[in-house]
Structures are given as C-alpha cells and as structure tokens.
N, C-alpha and C positions, 0 to 999 in steps of 0.2 A: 572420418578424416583425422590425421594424425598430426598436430600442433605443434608435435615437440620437435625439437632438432638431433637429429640422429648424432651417435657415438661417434668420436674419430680416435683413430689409434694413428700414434708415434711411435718408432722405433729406430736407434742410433745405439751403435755397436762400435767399439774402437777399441786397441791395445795400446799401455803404455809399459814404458820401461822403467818397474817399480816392482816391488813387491807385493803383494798382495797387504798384508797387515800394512804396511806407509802408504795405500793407496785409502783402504781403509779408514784410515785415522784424518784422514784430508777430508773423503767425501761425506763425512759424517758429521764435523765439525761444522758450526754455524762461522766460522771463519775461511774454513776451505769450502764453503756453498757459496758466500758472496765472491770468494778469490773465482768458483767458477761463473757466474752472472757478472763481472764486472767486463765490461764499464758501461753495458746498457742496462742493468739491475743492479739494486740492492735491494736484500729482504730485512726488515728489522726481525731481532731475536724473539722468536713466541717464548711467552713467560715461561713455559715446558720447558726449553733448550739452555735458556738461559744457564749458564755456568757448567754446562753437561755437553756430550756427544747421542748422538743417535743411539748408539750403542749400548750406552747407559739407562736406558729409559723403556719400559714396560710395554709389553706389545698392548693396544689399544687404550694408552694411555690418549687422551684431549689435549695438543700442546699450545693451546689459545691460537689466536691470531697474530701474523706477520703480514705488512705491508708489506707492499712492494712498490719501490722508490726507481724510476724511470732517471737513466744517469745519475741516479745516487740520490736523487732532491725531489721529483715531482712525483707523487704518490700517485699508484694508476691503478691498483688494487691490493686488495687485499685476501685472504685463505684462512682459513678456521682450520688446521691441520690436525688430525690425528693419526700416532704411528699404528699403523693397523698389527702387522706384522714385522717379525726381525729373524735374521737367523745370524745372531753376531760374528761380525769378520766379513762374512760375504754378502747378505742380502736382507734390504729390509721393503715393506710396501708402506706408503703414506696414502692417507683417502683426505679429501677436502673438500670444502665447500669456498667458493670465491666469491665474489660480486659476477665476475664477469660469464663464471662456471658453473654449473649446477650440481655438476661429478668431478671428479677429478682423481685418480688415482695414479702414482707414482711408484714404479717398480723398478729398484736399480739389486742389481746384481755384479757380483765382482767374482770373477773365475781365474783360479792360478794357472796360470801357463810358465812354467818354469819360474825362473826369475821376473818374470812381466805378468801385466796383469789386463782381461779384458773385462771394460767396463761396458753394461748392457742397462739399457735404460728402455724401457716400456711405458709409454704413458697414453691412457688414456681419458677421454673427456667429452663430456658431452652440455656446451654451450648454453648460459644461460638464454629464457626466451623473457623479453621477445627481441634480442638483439639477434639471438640464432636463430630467429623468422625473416631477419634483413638478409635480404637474396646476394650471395657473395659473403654473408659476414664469416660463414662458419671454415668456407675455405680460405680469407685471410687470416683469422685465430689460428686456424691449423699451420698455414705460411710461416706465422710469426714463432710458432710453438716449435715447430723444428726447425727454425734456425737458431731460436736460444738454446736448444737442445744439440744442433752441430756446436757451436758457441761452445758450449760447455764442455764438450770433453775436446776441441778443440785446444780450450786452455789447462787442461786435465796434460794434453800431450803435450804443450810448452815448459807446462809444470814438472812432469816426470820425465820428457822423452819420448818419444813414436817409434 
C-alpha cells in the first residue's frame, strides 16, 4: 500500500501584449514575481536572487530560501529553490522543496508571437505527507495552486495587455 500522495499537474496558458524580451525581464525579476503574487503573496528575495534576474544565474545553482508572506505579512511557507534549468529569454525550470511540498517544479516558458507574447506555466507537485494523507487536502492545494497561478498571469495581462 502506497503512503505517499500522488503528483498533481497545473497548467495556465495566456498571451499578453508585450514583447517577448519586456516580458521577460518582468517575469524573471524578484520584483515583477511579487508584482505577479500581489496582493495574496509576497515572497522574500532568496539570498541567490538577491540583486540578480533569473537570467543571470547558473543553471542548478541553490538560491537558498524564500518565504512566502500571506497578504504581504503572515508567513505560511516557505521553498528551498533551485534554478534547475534556463534557456535565456524564453524559458527557465525551478525545482523546490517547501514545508508544505515534497516536489515542486516550476516550468514557465515564454513564446513570441509577433509583437505579444505567450506565457505557459507548468507546475508540478506532489504534497508533503502527512498533510497529503488528509483526505481533501491535496485537491484543496491543488484549488489554491491554480488560482495563484490564473492570478498571475491574470496580473501579467493588466501589466502588458490581453
């Protein structure tokens, strides 16, 4: 009999009207990641990112750990981040370890379409136990997880344009 709490996959797919590089340079920044988690997130800067972009930084580099502050103030976890993967300009993967997550990997991609740009986000995770043994928990995480993830490029499209 099997313990563990099985994988879940997210995926949220949206165009904005922006260029691919000024799309870029927002989504990579530790300033345009809290501009898109606001105003039900904020993440503090991992010691990694501090003063840098995504971009800038070594594929499986460790970027320590970032809280994550619940409306900006109540801390509700925390991620050990490392950039697994980069293909700069378009695509990078992040893997993590959280309190509340055992897995965690983030895969955003950014595709030109002319003058606009689609932003593709794949995430998957698979739920620390034993709170991913509490019957309901893993499909509320998952609830919560793709609505910060509509959220997000939601505010991506206020930011650029739809």
């Amino acid at each position: 009999m099997n313990f563990e709490p099985a994988a879940q996959r997210i995926d949220v797919v949206s165009v904005v009207d922006a260029p691919i590089e000024q799309v870029w340079a927002a989504v990579t920044s530790a300033t345009g990641i809290n501009a898109e988690l606001r105003p039900y997130l904020r993440m503090t800067v991992p010691r990694g990112l501090r003063g840098r972009a995504v971009g800038d930084i070594a594929p499986g580099t460790n970027l320590g750990r970032g809280f994550f502050l619940l409306f900006g103030v109540l801390p509700m976890d925390f991620s050990r981040m490392t950039l697994a993967e980069i293909d700069a300009g378009h695509r990078f993967r992040e893997e993590s370890t959280m309190m509340s997550i055992r897995e965690w990997t983030h895969e955003r991609t950014l595709r030109s379409i002319g003058d606009r740009t689609e932003v593709i986000d794949a995430v998957t995770f698979v739920p620390r136990a034993p709170m991913g043994l509490i019957p309901g928990w893993s499909g509320m995480l998952r609830a919560g997880l793709a609505f910060l993830f509509r959220h997000r490029h939601r505010r991506l499209q206020e930011t650029f344009g739809a």
